[in-house]
HTML snippet that shows the backbone in 3Dmol.js (N, CA, C, O; Angstrom):
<script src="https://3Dmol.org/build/3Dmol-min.js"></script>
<div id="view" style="width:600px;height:400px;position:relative"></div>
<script>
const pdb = `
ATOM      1  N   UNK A   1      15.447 -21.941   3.953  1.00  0.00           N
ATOM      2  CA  UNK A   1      16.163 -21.306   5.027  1.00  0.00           C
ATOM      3  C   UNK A   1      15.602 -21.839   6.332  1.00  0.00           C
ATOM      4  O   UNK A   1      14.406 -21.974   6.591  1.00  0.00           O
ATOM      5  N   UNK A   2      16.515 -22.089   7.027  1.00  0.00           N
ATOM      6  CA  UNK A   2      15.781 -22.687   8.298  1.00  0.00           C
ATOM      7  C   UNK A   2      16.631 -21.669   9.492  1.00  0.00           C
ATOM      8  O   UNK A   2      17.817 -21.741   9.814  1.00  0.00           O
ATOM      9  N   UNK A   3      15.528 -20.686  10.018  1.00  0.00           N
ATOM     10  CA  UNK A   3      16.065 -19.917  11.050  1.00  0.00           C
ATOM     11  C   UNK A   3      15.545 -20.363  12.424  1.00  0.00           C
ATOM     12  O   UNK A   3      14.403 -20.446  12.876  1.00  0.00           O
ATOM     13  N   UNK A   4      17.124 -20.704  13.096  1.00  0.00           N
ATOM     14  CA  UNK A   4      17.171 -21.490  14.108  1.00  0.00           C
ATOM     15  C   UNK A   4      17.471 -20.681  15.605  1.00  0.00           C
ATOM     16  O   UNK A   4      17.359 -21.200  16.716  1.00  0.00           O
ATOM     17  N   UNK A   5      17.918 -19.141  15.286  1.00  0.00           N
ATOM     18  CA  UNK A   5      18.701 -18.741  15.991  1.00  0.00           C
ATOM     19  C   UNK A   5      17.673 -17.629  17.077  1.00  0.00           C
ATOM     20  O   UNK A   5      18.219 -16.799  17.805  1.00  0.00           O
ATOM     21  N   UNK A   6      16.587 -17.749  17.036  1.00  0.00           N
ATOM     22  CA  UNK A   6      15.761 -16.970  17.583  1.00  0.00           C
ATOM     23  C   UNK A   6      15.280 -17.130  19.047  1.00  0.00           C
ATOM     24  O   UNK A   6      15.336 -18.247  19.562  1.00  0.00           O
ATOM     25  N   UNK A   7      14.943 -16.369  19.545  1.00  0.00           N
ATOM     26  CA  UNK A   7      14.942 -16.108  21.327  1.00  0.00           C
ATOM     27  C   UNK A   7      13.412 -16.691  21.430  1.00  0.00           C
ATOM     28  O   UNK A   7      12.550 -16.304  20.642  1.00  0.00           O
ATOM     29  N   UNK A   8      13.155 -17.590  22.394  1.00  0.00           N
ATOM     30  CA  UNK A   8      11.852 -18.428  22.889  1.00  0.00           C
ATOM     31  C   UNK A   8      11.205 -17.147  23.945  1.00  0.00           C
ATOM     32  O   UNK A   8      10.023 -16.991  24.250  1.00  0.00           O
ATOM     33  N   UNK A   9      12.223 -16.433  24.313  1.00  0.00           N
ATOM     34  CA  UNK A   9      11.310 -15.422  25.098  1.00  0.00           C
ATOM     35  C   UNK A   9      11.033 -13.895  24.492  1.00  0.00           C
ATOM     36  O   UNK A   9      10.951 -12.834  25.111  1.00  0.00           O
ATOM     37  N   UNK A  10      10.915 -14.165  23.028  1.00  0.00           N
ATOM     38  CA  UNK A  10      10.060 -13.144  21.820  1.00  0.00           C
ATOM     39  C   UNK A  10       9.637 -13.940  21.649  1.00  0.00           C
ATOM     40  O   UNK A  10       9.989 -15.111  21.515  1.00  0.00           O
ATOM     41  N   UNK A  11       8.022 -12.978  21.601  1.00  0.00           N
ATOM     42  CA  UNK A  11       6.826 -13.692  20.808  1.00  0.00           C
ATOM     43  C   UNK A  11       6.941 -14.214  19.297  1.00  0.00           C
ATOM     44  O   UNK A  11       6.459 -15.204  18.745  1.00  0.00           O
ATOM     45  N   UNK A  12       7.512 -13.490  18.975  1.00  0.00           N
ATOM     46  CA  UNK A  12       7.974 -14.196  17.636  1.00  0.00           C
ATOM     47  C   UNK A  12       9.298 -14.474  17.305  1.00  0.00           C
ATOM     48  O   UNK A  12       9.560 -14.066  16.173  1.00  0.00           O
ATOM     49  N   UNK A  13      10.138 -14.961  17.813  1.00  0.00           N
ATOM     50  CA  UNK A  13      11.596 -15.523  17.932  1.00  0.00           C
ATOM     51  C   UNK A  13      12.416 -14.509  17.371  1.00  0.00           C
ATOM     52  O   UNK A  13      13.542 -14.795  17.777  1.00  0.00           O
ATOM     53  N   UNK A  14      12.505 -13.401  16.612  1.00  0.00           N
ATOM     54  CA  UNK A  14      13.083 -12.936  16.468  1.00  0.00           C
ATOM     55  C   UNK A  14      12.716 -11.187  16.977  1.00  0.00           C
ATOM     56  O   UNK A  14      11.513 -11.005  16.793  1.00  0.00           O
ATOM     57  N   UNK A  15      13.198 -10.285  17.376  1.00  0.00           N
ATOM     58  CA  UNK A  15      12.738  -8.472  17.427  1.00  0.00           C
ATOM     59  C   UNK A  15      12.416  -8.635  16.272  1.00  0.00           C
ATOM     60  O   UNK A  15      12.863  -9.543  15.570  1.00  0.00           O
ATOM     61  N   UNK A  16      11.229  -7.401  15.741  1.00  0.00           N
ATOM     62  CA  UNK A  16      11.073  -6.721  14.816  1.00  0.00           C
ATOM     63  C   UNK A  16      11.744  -6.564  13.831  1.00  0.00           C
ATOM     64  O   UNK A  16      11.267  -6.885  12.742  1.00  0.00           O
ATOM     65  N   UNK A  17      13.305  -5.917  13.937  1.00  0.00           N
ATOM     66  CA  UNK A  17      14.426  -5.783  13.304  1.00  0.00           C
ATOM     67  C   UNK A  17      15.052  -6.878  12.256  1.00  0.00           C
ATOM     68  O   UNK A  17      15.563  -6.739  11.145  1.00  0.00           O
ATOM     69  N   UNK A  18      14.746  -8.263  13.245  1.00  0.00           N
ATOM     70  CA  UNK A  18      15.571  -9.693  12.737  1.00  0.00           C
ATOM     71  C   UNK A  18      14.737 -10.038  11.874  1.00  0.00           C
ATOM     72  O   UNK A  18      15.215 -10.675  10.935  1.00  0.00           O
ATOM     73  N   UNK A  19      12.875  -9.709  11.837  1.00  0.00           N
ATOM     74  CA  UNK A  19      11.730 -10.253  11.178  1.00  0.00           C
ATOM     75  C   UNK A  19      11.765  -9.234   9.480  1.00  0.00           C
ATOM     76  O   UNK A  19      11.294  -9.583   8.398  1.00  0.00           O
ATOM     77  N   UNK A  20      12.354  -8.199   9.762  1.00  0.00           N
ATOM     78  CA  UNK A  20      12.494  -7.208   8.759  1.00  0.00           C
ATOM     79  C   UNK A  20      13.582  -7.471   7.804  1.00  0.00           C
ATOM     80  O   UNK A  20      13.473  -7.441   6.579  1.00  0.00           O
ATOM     81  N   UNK A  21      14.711  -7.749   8.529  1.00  0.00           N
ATOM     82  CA  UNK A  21      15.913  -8.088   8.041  1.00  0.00           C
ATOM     83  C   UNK A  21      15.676 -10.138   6.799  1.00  0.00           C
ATOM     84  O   UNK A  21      16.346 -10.601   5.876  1.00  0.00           O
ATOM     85  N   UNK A  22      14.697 -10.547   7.379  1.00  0.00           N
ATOM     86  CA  UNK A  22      14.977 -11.542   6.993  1.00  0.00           C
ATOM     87  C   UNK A  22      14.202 -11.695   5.731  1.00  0.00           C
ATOM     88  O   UNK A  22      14.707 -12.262   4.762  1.00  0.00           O
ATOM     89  N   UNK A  23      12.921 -11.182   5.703  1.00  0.00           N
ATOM     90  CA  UNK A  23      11.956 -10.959   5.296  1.00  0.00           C
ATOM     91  C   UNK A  23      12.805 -10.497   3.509  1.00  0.00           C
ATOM     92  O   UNK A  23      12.824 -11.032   2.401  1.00  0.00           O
ATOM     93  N   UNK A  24      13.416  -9.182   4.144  1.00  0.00           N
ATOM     94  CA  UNK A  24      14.427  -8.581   2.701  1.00  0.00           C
ATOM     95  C   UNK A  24      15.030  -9.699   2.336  1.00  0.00           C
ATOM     96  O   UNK A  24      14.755 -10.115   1.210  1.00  0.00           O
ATOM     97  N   UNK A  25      15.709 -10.244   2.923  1.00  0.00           N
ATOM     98  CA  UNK A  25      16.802 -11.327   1.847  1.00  0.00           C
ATOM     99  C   UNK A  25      15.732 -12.314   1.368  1.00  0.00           C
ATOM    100  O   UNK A  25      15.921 -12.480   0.163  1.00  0.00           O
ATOM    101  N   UNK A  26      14.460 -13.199   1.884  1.00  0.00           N
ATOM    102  CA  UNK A  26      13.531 -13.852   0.949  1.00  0.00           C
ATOM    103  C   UNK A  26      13.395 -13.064  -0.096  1.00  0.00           C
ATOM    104  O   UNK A  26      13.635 -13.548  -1.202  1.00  0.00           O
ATOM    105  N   UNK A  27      13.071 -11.982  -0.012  1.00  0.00           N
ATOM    106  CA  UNK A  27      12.231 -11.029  -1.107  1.00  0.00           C
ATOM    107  C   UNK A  27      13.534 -10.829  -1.871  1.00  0.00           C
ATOM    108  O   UNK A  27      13.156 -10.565  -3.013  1.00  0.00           O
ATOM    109  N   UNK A  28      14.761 -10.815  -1.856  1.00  0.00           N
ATOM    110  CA  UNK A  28      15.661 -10.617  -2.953  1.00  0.00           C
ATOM    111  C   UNK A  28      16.380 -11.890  -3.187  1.00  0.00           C
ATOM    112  O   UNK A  28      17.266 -11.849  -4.040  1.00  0.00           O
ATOM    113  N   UNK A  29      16.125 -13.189  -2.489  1.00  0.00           N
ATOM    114  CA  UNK A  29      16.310 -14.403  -3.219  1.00  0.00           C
ATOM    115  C   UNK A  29      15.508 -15.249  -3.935  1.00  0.00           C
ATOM    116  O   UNK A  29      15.837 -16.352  -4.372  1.00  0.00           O
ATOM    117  N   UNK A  30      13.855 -14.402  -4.108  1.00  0.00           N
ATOM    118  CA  UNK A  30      12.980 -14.675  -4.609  1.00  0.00           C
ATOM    119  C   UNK A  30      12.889 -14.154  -6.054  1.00  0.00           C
ATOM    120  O   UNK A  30      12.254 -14.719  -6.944  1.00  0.00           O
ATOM    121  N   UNK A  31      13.591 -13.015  -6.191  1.00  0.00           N
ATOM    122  CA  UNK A  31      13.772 -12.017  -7.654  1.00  0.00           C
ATOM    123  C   UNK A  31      14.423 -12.393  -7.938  1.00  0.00           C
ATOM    124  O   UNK A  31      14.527 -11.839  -9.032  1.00  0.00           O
ATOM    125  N   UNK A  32      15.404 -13.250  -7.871  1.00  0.00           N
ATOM    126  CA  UNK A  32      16.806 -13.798  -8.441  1.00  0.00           C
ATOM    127  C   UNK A  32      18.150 -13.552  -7.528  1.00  0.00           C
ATOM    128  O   UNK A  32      19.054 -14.387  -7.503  1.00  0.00           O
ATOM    129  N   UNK A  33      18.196 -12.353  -6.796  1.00  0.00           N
ATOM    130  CA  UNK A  33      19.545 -11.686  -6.333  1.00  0.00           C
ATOM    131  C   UNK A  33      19.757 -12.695  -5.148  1.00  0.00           C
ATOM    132  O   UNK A  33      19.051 -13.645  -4.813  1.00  0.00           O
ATOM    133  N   UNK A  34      20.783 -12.281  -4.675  1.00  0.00           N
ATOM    134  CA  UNK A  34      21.738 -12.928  -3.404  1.00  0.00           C
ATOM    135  C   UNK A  34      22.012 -12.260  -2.349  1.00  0.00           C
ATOM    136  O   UNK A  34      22.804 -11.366  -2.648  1.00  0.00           O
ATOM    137  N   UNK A  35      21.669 -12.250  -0.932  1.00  0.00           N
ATOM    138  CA  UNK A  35      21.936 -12.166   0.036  1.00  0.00           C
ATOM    139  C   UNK A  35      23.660 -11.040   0.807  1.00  0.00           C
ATOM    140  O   UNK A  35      24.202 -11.481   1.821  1.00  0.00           O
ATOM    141  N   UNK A  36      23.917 -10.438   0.499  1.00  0.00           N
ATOM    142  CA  UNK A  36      25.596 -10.335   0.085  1.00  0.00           C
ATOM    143  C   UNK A  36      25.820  -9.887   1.868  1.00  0.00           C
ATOM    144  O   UNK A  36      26.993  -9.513   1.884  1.00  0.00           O
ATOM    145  N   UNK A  37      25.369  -9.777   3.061  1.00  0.00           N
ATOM    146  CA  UNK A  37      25.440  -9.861   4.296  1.00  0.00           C
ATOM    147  C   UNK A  37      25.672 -10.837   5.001  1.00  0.00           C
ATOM    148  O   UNK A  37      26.147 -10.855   6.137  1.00  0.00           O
ATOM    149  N   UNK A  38      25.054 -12.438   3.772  1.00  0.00           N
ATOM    150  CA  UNK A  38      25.317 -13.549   4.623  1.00  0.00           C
ATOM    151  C   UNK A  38      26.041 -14.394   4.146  1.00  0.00           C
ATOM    152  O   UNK A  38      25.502 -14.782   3.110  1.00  0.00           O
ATOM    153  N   UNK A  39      27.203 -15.037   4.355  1.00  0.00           N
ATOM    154  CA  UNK A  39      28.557 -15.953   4.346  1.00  0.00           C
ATOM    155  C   UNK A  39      27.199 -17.267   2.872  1.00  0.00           C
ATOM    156  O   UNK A  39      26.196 -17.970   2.995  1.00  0.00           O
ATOM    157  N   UNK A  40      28.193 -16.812   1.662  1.00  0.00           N
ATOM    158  CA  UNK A  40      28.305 -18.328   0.406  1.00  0.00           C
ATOM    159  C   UNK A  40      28.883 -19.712   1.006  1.00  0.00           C
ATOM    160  O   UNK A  40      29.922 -19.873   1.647  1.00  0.00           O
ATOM    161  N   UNK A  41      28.298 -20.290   0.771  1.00  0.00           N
ATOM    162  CA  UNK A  41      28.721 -21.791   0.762  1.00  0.00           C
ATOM    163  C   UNK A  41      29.998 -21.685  -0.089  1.00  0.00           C
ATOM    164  O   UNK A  41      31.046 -21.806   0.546  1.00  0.00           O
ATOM    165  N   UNK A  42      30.080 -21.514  -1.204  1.00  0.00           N
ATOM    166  CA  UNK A  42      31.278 -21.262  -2.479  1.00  0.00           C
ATOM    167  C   UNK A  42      31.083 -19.822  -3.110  1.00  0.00           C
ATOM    168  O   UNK A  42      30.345 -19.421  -4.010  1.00  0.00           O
ATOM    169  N   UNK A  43      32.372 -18.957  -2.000  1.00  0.00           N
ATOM    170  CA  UNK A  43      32.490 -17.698  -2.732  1.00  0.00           C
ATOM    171  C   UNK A  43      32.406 -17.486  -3.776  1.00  0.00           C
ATOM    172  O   UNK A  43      31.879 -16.638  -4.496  1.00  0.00           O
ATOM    173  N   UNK A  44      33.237 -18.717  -3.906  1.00  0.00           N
ATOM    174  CA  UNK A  44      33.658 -18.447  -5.996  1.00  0.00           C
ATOM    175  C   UNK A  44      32.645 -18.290  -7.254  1.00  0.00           C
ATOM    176  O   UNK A  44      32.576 -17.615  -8.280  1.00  0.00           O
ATOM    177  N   UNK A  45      31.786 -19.451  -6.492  1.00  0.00           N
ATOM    178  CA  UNK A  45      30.689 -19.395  -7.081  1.00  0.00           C
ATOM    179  C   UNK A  45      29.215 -18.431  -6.676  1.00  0.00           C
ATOM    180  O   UNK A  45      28.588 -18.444  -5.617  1.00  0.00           O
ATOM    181  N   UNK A  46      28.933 -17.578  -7.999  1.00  0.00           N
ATOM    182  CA  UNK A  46      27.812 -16.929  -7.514  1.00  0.00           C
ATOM    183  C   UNK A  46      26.440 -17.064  -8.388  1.00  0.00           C
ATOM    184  O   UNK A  46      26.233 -16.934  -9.594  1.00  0.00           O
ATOM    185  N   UNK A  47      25.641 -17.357  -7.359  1.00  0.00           N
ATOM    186  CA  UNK A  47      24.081 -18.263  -8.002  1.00  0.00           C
ATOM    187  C   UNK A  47      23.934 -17.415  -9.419  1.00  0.00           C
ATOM    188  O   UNK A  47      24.645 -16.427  -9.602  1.00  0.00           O
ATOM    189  N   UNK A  48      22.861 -17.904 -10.530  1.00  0.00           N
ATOM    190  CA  UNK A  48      22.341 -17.637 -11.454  1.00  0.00           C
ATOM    191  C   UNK A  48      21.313 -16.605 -11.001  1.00  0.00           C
ATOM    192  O   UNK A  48      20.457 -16.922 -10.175  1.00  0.00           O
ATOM    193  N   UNK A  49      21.384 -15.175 -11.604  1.00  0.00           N
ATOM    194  CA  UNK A  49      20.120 -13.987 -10.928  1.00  0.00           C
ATOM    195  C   UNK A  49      18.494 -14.452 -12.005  1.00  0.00           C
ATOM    196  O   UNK A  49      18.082 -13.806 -12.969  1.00  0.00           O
ATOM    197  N   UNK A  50      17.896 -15.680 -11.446  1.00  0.00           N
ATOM    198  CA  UNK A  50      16.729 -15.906 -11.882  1.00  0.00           C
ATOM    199  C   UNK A  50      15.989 -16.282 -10.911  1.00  0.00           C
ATOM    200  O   UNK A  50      16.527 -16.961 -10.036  1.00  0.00           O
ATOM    201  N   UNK A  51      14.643 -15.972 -10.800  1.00  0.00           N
ATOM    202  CA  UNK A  51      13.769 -15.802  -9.760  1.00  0.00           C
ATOM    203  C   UNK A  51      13.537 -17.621  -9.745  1.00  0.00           C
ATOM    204  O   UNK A  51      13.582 -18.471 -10.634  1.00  0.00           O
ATOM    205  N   UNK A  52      13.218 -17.684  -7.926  1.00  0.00           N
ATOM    206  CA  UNK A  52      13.009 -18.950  -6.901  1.00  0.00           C
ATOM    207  C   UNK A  52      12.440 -18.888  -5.966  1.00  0.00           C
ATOM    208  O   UNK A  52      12.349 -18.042  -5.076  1.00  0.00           O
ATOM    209  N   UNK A  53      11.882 -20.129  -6.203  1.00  0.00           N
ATOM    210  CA  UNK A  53      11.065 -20.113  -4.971  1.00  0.00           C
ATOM    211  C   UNK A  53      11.952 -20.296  -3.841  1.00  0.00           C
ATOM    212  O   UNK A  53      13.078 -20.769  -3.992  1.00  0.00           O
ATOM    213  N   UNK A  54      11.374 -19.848  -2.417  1.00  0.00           N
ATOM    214  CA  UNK A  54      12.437 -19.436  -1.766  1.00  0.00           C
ATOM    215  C   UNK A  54      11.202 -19.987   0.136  1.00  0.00           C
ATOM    216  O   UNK A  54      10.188 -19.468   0.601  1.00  0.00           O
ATOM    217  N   UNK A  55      11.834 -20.878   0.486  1.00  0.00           N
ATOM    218  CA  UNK A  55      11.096 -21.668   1.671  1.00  0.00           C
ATOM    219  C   UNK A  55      11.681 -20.982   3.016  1.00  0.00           C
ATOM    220  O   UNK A  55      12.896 -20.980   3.216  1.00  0.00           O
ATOM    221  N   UNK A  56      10.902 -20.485   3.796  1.00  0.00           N
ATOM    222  CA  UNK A  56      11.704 -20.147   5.252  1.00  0.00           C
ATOM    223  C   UNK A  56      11.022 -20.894   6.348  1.00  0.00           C
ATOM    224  O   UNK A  56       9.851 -21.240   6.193  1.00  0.00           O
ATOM    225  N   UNK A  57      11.534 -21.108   7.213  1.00  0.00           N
ATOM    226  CA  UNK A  57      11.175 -22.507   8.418  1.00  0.00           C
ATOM    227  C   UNK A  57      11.915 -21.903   9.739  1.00  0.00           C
ATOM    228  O   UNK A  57      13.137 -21.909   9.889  1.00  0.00           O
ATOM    229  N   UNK A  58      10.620 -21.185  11.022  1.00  0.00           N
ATOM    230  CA  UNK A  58      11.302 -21.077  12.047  1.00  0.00           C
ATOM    231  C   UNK A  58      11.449 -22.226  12.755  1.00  0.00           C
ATOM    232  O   UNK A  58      10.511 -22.995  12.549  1.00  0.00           O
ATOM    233  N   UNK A  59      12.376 -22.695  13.612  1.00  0.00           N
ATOM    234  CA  UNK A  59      12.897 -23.696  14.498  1.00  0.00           C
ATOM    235  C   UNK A  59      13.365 -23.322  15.645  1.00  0.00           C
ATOM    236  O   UNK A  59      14.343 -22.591  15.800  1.00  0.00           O
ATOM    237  N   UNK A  60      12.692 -23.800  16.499  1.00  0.00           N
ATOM    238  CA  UNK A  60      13.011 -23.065  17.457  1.00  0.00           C
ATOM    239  C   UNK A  60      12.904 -24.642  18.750  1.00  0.00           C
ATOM    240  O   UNK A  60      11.986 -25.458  18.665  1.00  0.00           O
ATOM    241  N   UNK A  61      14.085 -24.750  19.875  1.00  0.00           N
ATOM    242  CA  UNK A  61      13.826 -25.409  20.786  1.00  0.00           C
ATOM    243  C   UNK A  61      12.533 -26.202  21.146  1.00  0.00           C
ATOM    244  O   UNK A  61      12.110 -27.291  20.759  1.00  0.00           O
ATOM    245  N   UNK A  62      12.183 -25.526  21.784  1.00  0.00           N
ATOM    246  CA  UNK A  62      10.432 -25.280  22.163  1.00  0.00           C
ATOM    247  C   UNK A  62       9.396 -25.340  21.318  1.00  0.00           C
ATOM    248  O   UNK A  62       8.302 -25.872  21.509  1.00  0.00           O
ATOM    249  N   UNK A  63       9.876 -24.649  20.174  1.00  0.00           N
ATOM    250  CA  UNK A  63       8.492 -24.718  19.260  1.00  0.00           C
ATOM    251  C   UNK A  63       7.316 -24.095  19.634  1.00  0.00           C
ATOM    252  O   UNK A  63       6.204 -24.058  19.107  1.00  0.00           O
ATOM    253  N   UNK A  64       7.878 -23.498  20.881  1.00  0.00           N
ATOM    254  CA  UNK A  64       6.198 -22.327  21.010  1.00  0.00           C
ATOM    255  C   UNK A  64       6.176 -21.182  20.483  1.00  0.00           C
ATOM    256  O   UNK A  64       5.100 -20.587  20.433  1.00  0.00           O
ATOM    257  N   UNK A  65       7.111 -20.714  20.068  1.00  0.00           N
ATOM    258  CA  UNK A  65       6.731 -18.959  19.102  1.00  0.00           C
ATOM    259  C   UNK A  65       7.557 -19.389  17.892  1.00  0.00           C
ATOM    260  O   UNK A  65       8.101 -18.635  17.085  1.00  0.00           O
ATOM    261  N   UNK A  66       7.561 -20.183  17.896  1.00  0.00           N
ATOM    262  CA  UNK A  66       8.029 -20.816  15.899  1.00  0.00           C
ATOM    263  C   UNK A  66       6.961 -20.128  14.865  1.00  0.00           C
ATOM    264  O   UNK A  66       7.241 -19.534  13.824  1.00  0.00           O
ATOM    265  N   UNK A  67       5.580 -20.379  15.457  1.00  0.00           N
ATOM    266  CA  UNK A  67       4.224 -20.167  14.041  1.00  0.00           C
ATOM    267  C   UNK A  67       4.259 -18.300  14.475  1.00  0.00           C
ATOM    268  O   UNK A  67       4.201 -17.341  13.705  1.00  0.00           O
ATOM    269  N   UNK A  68       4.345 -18.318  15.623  1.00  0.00           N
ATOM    270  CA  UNK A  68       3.978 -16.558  15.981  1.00  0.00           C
ATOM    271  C   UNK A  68       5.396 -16.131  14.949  1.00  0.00           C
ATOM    272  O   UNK A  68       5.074 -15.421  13.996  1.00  0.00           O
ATOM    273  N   UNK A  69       6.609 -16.412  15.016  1.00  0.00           N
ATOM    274  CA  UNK A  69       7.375 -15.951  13.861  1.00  0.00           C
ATOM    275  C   UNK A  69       7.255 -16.091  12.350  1.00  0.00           C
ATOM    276  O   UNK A  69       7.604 -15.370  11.415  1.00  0.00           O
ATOM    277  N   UNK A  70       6.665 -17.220  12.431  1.00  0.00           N
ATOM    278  CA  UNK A  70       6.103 -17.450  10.818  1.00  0.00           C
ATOM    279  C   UNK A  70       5.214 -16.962  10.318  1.00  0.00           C
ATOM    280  O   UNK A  70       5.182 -16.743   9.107  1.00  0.00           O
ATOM    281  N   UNK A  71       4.086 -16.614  11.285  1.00  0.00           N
ATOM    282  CA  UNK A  71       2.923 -15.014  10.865  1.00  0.00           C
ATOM    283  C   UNK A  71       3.993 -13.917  10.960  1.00  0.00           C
ATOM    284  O   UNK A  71       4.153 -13.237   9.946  1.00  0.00           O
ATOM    285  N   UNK A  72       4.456 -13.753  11.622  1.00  0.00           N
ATOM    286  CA  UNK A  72       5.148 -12.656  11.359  1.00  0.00           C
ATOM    287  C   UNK A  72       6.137 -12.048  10.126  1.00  0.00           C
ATOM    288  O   UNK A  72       6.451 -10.976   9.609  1.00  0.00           O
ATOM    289  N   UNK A  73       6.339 -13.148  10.050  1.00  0.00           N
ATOM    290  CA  UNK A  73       7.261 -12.938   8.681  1.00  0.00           C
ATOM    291  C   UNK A  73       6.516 -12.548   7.634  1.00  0.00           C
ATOM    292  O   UNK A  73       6.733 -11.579   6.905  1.00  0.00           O
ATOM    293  N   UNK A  74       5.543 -13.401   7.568  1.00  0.00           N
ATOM    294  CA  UNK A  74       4.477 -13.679   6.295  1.00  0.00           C
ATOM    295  C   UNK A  74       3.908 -12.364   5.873  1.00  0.00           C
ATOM    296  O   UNK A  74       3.668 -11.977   4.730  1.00  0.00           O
ATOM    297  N   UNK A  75       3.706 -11.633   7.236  1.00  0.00           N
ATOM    298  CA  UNK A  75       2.517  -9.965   7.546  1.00  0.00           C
ATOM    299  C   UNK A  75       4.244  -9.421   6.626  1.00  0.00           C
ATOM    300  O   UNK A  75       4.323  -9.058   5.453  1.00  0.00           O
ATOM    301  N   UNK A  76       5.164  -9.515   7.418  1.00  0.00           N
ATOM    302  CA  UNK A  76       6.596  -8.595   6.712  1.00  0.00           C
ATOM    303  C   UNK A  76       6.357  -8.396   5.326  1.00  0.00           C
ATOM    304  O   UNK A  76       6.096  -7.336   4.756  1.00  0.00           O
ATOM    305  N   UNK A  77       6.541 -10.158   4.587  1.00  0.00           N
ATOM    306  CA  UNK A  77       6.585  -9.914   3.288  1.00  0.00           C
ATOM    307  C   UNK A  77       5.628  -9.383   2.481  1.00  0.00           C
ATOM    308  O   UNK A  77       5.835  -8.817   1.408  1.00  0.00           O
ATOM    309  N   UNK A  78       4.346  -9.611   3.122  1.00  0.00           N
ATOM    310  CA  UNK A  78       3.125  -9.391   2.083  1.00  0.00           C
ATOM    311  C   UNK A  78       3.106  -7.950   2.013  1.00  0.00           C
ATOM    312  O   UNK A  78       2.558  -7.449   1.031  1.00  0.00           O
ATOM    313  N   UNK A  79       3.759  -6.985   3.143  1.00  0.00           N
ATOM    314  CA  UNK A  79       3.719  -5.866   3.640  1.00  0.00           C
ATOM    315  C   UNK A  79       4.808  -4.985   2.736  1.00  0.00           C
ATOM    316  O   UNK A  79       4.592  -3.949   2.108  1.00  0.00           O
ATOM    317  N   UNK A  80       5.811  -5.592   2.849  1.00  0.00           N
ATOM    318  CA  UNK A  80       7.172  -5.231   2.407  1.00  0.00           C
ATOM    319  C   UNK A  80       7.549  -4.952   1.012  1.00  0.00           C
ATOM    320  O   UNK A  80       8.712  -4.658   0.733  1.00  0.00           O
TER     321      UNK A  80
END
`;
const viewer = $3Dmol.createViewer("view");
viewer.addModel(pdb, "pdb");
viewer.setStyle({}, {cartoon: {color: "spectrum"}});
viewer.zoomTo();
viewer.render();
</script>
């Protein structure tokens, strides 16, 4: 997942909310399940429910609160 869409003027590119929110869909595309809030590549098709490894990558313009979002996430999941 490469989340691109995050604000350079949060310390961690995304509110709280967006870091929580994202955090859940790793953690349920990691158990096998699917995302069902965010737009399939191929409706038709729906993934196999078996657990994956599952990569997230902030990107951000600037690149200065990219890693402050990527601790952040990390504290989410280990937390979550």
């Amino acid at each position: 997942v490469r989340l691109q869409h995050g604000d350079d003027n949060i310390a961690t590119c995304y509110d709280a909310a967006g870091i929580v929110e994202w955090a859940a869909r790793a953690k349920k595309w990691a158990s096998g399940g699917a995302a069902e809030d965010l737009q399939f590549a191929d409706p038709s098709h729906k993934p196999d429910m078996i657990p994956r490894d599952v990569f997230v990558f902030f990107i951000r313009q600037g690149k200065a609160r990219a890693p402050h979002g990527a601790m952040a996430f990390m504290e989410q999941v280990a937390t979550a």
